[in-house]
C-alpha positions as semicolon CSV with decimal commas, in nm:
position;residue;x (nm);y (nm);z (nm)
1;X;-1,810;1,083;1,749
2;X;-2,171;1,113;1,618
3;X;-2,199;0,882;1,365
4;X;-2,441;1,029;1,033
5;X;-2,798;0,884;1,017
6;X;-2,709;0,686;0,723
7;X;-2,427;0,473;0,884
8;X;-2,510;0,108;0,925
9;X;-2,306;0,044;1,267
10;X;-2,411;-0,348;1,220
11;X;-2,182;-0,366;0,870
12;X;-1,913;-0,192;1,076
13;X;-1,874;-0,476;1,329
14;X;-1,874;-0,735;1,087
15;X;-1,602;-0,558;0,898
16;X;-1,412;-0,513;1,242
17;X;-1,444;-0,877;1,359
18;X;-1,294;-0,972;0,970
19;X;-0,972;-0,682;1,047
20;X;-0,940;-0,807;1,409
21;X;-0,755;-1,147;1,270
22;X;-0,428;-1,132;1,172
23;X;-0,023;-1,270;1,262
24;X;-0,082;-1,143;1,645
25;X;-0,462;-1,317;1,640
26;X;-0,497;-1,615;1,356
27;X;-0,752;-1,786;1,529
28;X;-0,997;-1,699;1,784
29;X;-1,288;-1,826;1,984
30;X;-1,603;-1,589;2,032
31;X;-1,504;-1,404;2,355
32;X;-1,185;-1,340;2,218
33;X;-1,385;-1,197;1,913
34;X;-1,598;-1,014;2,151
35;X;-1,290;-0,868;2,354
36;X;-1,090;-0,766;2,050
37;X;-1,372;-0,600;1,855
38;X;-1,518;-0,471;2,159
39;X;-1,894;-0,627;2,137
40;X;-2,089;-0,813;2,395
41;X;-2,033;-1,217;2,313
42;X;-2,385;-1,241;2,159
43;X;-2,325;-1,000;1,890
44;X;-1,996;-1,184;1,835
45;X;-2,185;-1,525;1,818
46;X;-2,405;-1,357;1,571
47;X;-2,181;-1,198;1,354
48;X;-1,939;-1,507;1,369
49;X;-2,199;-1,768;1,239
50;X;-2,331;-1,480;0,945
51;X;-1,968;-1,449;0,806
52;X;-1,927;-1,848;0,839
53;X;-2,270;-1,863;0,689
54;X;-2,126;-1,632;0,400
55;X;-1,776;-1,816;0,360
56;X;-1,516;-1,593;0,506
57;X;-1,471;-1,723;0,847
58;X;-1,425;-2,105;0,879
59;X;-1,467;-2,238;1,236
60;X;-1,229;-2,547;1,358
61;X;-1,486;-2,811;1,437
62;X;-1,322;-2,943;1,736
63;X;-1,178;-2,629;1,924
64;X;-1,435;-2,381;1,838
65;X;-1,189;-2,171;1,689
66;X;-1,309;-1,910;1,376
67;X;-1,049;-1,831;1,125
68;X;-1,027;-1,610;0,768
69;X;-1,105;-1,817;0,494
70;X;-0,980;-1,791;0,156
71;X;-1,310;-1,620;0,031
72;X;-1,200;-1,325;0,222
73;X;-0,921;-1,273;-0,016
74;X;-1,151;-1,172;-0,280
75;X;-1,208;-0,772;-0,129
76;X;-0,841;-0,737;-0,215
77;X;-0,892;-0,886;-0,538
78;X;-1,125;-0,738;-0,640
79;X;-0,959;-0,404;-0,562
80;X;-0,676;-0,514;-0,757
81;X;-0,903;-0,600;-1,062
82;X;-1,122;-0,272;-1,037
83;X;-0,860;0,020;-0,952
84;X;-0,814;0,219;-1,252
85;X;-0,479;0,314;-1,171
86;X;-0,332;-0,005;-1,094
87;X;-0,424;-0,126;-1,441
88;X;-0,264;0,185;-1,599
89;X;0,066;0,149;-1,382
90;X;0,096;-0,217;-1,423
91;X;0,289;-0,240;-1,789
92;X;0,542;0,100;-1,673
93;X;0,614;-0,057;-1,329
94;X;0,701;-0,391;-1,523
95;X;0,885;-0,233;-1,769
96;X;1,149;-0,016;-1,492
97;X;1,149;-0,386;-1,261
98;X;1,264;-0,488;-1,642
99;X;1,529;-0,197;-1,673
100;X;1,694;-0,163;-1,305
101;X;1,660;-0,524;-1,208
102;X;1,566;-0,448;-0,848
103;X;1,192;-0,424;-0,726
104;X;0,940;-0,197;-0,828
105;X;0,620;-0,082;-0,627
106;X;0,297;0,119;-0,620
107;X;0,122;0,223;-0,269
108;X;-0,156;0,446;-0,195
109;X;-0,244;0,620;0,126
110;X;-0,432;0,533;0,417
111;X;-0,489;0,763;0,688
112;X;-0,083;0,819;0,793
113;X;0,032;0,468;0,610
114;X;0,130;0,393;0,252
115;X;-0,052;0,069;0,171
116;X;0,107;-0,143;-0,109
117;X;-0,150;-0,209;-0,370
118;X;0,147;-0,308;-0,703
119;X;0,456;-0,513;-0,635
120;X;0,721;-0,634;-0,864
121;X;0,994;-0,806;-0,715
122;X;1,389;-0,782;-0,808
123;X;1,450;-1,106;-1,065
124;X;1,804;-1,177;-0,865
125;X;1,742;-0,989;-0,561
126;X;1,547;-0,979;-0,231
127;X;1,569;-0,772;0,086
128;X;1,231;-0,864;0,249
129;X;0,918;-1,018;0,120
130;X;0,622;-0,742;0,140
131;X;0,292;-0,870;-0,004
132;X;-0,003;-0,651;-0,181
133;X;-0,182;-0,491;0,116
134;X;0,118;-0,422;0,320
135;X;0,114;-0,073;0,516
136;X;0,417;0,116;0,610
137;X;0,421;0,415;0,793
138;X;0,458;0,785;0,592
139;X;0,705;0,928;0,798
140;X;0,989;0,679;0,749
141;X;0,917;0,531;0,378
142;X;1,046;0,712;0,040
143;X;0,683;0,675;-0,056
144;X;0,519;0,823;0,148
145;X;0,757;1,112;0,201
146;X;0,720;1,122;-0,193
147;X;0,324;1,168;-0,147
148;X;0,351;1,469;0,115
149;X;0,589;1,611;-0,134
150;X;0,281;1,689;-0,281
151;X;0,038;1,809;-0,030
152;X;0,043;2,140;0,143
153;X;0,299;2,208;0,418
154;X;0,025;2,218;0,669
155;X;-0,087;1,854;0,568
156;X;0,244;1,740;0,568
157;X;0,321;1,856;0,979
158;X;-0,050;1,756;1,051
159;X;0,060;1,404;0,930
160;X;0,388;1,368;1,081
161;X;0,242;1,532;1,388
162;X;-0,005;1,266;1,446
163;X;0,259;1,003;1,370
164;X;0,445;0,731;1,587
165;X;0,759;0,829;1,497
166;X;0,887;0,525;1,617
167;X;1,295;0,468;1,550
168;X;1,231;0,124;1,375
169;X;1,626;0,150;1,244
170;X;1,955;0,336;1,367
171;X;1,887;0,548;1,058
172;X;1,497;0,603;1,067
173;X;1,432;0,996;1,113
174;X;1,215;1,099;1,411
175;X;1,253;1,486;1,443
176;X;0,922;1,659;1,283
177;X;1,153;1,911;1,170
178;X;1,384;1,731;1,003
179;X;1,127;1,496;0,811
180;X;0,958;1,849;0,685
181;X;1,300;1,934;0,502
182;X;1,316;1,607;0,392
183;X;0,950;1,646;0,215
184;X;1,060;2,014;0,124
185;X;1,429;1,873;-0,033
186;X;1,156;1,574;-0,221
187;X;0,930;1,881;-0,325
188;X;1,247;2,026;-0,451
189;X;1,372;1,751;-0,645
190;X;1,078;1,568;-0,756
191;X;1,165;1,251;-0,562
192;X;1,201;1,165;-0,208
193;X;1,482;0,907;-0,040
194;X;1,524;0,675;0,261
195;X;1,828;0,522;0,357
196;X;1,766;0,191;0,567
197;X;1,474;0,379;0,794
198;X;1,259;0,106;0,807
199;X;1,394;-0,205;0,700
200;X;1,792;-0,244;0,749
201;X;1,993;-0,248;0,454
202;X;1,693;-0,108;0,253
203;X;1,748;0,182;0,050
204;X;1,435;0,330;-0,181
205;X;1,345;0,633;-0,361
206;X;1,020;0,732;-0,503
207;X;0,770;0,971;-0,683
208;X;0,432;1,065;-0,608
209;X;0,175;1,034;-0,887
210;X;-0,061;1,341;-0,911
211;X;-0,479;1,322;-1,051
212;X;-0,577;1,621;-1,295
213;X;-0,615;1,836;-1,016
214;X;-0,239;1,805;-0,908
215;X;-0,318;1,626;-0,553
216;X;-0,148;1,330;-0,466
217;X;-0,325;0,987;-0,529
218;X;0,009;0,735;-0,487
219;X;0,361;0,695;-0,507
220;X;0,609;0,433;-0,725
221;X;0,908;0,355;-0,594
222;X;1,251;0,156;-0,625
223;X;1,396;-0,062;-0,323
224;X;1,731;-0,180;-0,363
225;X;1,986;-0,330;-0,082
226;X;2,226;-0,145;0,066
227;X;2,481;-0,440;0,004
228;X;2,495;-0,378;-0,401
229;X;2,422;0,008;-0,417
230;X;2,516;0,350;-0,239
231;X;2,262;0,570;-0,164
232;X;2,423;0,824;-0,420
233;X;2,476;0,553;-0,718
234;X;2,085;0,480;-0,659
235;X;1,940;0,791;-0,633
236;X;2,139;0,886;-0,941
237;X;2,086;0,616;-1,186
238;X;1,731;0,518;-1,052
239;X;1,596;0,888;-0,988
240;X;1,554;0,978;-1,330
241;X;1,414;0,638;-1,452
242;X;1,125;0,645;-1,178
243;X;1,046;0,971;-1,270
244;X;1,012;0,880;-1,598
245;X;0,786;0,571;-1,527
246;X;0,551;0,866;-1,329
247;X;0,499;1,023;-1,601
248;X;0,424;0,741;-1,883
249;X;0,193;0,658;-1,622
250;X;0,028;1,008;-1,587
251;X;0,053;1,051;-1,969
252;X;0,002;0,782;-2,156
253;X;-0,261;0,502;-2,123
254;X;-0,067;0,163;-2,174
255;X;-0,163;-0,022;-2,551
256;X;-0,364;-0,304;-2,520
257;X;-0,076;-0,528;-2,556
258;X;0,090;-0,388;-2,297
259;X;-0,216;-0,525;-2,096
260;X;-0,272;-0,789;-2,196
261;X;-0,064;-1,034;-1,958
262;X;-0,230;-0,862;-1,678
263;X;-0,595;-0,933;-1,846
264;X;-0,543;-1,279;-1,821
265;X;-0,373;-1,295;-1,502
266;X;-0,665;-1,155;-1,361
267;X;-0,912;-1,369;-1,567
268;X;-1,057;-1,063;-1,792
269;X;-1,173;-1,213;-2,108
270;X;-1,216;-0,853;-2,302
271;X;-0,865;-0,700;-2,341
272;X;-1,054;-0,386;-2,439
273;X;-1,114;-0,191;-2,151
274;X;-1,239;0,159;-2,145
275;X;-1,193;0,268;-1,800
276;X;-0,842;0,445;-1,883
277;X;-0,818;0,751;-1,660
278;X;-0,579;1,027;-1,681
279;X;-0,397;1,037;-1,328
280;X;-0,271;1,439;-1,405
């Protein structure tokens, strides 16, 4: 693909050496850069020693090895500090962890993944630990079958259509058709379900959050074990409580105390902030 005249191809490869680590590939030496980026071993050398230079790689002095440092931490944090509507969401998704006692989440979508970007646990309860930045796939999560609710039926096949549908789970859903009546029943309904498809004994439901111009921008959900609830207690006592939490968070910017734990969590001196956007 022809890239535009603008694009700085050298700013892509150092972003794609920093997203080539990860659990499969902690550490690696500069042909194994080179091999998993796809770039000769010179530009690898080069790009290596600049994002040393800067502080997020660290290199093992005695293998050679390069390695994320904690500086590179900061692009999510950052994110986290800047995003509007994580700041507005933050107090409602506290409050309903508060109310149903299980764990609460925001994601937002990336290409055909839901990418956690808001996470708070269950108090008492646990099923799996999934950190800020996680992605699951649309297809099989209550989230994202919650954020197609919300998009036109031809975006919705054009995403499970260009989906590994893999079966993760006994239960996980594979047939195209079948996941459309599942995002037609969520349409329907307001909320959309899973029962154990990606994670076993993980059941969730969730609602898609909408900006002024009705489009999907995210999804909140609720994910509760299969070992304390039935799908049908869940869906029926947490259903109307996330919807709910959607729209306090659509409606009605959170009070300044409200934010303020979150202010100094994330070291904001001002709890005045005036970058309060309407999501719908």
């Amino acid at each position: 693909m022809k890239r535009p005249a603008l694009f700085n191809q050298s700013l892509e490869k150092g972003f794609a050496v920093l997203q080539a680590f990860g659990a499969e590939r902690p550490s690696m030496n500069l042909p194994e850069i080179a091999s998993a980026v796809g770039i000769t071993k010179s530009t690898a050398q080069r790009l290596a020693f600049t994002l040393e230079a800067l502080g997020y790689l660290r290199k093992d002095p005695q293998t050679k090895r390069f390695s994320l440092a904690p500086k590179s931490l900061g692009f999510a944090y950052r994110y986290l500090l800047a995003s509007p509507l994580v700041e507005r969401a933050n107090p409602y998704l506290l409050e309903l962890n508060q109310k149903i006692r299980e764990t609460v989440n925001l994601s937002e979508p990336e290409d055909l993944e839901m990418v956690f970007a808001a996470r708070f646990p269950s108090p008492t309860h646990s099923i799996v630990h999934m950190p800020v930045g996680r992605r699951l796939p649309m297809f099989c999560t209550a989230s994202g079958r919650a954020y197609m609710s919300a998009l036109s039926n031809a975006e919705v096949r054009a995403i499970l259509d260009g989906s590994d549908r893999i079966k993760y789970t006994p239960t996980t859903k594979t047939d195209v058709e079948k996941l459309m009546a599942l995002v037609l029943e969520a349409r329907e309904n307001g909320y959309a379900w899973a029962n154990q498809e990606y994670y076993r004994g993980d059941l969730n439901i969730a609602v898609p959050l909408l900006d002024v111009s009705g489009r999907p921008i995210a999804a909140i959900n609720i994910s509760v074990s299969s070992s304390r609830w039935t799908l049908e207690a869940f869906r029926e006592k947490g259903a109307p409580m996330l919807i709910e939490a959607a729209r306090k968070i659509s409606t009605s910017p959170p009070s300044r105390s409200a934010l303020a734990p979150f202010h100094r969590g994330y070291g904001i001196s001002d709890p005045v902030r005036s970058r309060h956007s309407k999501t719908t």
